[in-house]
N, C-alpha and C positions, 0 to 999 in steps of 0.2 A: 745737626744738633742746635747749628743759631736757630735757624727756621722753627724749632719748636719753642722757646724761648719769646723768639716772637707771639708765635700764634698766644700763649700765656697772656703777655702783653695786652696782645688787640681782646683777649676774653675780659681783664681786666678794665679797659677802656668799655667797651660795650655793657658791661654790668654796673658800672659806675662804681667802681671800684678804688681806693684813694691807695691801694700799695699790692703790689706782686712780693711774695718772700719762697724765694727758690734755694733751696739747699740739695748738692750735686748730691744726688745716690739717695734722694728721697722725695713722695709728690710733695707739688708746691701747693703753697695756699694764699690767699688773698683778705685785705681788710675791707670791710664790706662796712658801713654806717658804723665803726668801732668796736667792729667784733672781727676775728680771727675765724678764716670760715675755711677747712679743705674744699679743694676743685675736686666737684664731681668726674669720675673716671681717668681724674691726671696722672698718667706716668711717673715713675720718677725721672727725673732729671738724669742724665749720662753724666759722670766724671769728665770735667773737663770740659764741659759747655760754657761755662759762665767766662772760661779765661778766652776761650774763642770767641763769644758772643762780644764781652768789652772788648776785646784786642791786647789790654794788658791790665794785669793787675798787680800793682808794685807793695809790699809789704805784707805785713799781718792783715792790717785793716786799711780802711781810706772810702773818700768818697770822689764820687765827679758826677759831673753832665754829660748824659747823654742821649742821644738819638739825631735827628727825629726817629721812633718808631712808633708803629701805630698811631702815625700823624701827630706823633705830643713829644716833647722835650721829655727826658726823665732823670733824676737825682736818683744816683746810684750807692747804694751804703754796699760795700762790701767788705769779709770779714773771713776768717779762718775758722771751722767746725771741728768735728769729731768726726763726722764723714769726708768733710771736703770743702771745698771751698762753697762762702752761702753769699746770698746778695737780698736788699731786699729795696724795690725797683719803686719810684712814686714819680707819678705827673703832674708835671708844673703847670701850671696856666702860664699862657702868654706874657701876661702884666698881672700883679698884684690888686685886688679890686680894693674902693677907695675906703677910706677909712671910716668914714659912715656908711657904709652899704655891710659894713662885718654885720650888722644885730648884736655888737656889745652895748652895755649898761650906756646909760649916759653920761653917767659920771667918770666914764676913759677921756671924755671929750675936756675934763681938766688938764690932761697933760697937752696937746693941744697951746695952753698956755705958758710952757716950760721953758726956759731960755737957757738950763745949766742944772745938774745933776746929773746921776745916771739913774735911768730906768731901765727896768728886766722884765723881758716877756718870756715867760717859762708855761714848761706843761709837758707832759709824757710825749715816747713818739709819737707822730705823725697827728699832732694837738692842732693844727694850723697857728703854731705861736711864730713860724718862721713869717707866712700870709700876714699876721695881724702886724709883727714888728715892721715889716717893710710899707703896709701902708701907711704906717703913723710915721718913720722918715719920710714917706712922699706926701704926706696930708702937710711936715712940716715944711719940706721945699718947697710947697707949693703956696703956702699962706705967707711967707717971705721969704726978704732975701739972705740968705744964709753961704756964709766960707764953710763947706763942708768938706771931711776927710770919709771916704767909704772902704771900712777894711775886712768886708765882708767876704772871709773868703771862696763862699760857694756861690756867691752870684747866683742863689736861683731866681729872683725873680729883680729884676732891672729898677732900680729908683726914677720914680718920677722928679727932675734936681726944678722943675720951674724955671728960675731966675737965679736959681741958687752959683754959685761960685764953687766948681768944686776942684780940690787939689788933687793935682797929679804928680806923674814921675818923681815920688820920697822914694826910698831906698831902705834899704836894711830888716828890724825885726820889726814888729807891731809897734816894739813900745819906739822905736827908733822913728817911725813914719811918725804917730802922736809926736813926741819929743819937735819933728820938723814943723807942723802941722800947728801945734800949738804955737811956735815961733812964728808963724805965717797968720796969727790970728786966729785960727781955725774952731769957728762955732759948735758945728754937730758931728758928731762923729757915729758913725755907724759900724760895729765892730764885727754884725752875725755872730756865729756860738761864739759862747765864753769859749775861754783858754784860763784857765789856772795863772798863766805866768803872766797873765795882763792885768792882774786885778788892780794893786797899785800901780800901773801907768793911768789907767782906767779910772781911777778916785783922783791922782794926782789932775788927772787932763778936767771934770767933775769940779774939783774942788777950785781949781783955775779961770771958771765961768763958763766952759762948755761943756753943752749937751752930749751923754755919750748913752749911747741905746745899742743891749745885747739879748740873746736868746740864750737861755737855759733850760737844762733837760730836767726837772720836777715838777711834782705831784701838786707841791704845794706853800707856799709862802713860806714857812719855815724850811723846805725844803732847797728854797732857791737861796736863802741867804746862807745856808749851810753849804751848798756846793761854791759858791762864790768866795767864801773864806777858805774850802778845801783845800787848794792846793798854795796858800800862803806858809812859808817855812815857819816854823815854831817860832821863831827869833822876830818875827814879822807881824804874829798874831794877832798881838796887841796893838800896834798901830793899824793895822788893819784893820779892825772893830770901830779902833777910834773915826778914821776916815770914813768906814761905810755910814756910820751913824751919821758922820755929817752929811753925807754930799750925795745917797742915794734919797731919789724923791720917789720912787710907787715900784712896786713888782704885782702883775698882771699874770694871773695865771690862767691856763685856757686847759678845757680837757672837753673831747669830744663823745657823747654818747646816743648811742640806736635809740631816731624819732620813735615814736610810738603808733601815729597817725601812716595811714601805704603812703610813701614816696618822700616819706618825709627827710630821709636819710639821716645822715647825722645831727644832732642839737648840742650847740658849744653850751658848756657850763663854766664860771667866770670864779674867781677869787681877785681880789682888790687891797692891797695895801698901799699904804700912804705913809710917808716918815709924818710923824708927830715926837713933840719931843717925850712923850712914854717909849714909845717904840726904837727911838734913838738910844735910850737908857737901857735898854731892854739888852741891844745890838750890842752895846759898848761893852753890857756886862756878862755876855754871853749867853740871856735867858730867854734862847729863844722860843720855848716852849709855852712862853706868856703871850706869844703874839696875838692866836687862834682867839684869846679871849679880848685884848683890846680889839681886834678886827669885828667881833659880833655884837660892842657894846659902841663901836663909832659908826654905824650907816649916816650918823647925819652928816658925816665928815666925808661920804662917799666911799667909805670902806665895804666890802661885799665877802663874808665867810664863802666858802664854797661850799658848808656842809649846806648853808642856807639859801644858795642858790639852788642844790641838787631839791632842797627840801620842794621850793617853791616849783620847779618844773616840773614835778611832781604832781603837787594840789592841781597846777594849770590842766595836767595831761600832756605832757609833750613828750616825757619819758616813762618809762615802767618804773616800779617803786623798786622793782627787782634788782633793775640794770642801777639805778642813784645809790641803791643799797651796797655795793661793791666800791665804790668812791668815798662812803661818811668815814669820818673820824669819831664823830661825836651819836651814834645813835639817838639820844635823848633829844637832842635840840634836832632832829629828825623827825620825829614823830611818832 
């Protein structure tokens, strides 16, 4: 049963394929340039393969590292179904490529300049928002010297630290390593996914002069500051608005979709916000449904809509109108 799982794998690899999704007692299928494709002639899967295959699987859901298989490390998401246990399998590259080689806007290359706030790189799965947030802590370790805390807890892909200073052996929960961390000086902090229960450590450690950079799972700007106040208790709300407004500087959102050109593979498509103090008021007041419109009316400020980027890759050729047309919010300002 591992053996076949495998073979899944190396099909995956050789097609260039950015994710394996196996669920037991049914075929699997693969993401192919951000589409969702069934495997030609794939079996279903055996009950019971996927807990042989990892060796264990502890809870409802959870993730880890693993392999080598098929020659590549792989990040394992797995999760409880209707049939059975599902996983859904993606390969890591070695090292994280550098922060100018992504093909984002230019205007990311302001943060770059950031020395304290938090910034958020968000985007659906398998966005490469994990890719783009780790190069930008290594583009930062690497342009100076920085005390950094890394509380990243899937380690998929290694920080380049430079010269950087980085803290080790804290103890306890997240906010308890920050809380050390911040006592110790501690400049950058790199958290990997949000967690709900870090938010204010995460504005506190922000609002105290250092840098704190996370990934979140949305669509879209308004989407990431809405999951990010999520899980702040009712009684919290309100200080919580208040802080984001201050102490977040930009959320970057990334979404991948099918080149248009053969070989083209996937074409990232971008959103860009920037605190300004409209978009601070906005935050504090809860209206976040105003944002879409300051972001389309600030490009000189280096803000990027995504309806208007899908719009422009578009006009370029590099996507189908078909495939940008499943991502607009705003048809009109589309075309």
């Amino acid at each position: 049963m591992a053996s076949e799982i495998e073979s899944l794998l190396d099909y995956v690899m050789n097609i260039g394929g950015t994710e394996l999704i196996v669920t037991e007692g049914a075929p699997s299928a693969v993401r192919l340039a951000g589409k969702v494709c069934n495997i030609p002639d794939a079996p279903a899967v055996e009950v019971g393969a996927l807990r042989e295959f990892l060796g264990s699987i502890e809870g409802e859901s959870g993730s880890i590292i693993g392999g080598p298989w098929a020659n590549s490390r792989w990040r394992v998401r797995y999760y409880r179904s209707a049939l059975g246990n599902s996983a859904v399998f993606r390969p890591l590259m070695d090292e994280c490529p550098n922060f100018a080689d992504l093909g984002a806007p230019q205007t990311l290359n302001n943060l770059l300049g950031l020395s304290s706030g938090l910034v958020v790189f968000a985007g659906p799965a398998c966005a490469g928002k994990t890719t783009t947030a780790t190069s930008y802590v290594s583009a930062l370790c690497e342009s100076r010297m920085l005390r950094a805390c890394f509380l990243d807890a899937s380690n998929e892909y290694p920080v380049r630290t430079g010269d950087c200073l980085v803290l080790a052996n804290t103890s306890g929960s997240a906010a308890d390593k920050m809380a050390q961390a911040l006592r110790c000086g501690c400049d950058l902090f790199w958290m990997g996914d949000f967690d709900g229960e870090n938010l204010l450590p995460m504005l506190r450690a922000a609002d105290s002069g250092a840098l704190v950079v996370c990934t979140i799972t949305a669509g879209n700007s308004v989407g990431a500051i809405e999951a990010l106040l999520s899980g702040v208790a009712r009684e919290d709300r309100a200080l919580a608005r208040t802080m984001l407004a201050s102490a977040f500087k930009a959320v970057v959102v990334q979404r991948l979709l099918p080149g248009v050109a053969e070989g083209a593979g996937a074409v990232p498509a971008w959103e860009i916000l920037y605190n300004t103090q409209n978009v601070a008021t906005f935050i504090r007041n809860g209206d976040h449904f105003k944002l879409p419109s300051v972001i389309a009316a600030s490009s000189s400020e280096g803000m990027l809509l995504m309806d208007d980027c899908l719009a422009e890759l578009v006009r370029g050729g590099y996507v189908s109108r078909e495939d940008a047309g499943k991502y607009v919010s705003n048809m009109a300002r589309f075309g």
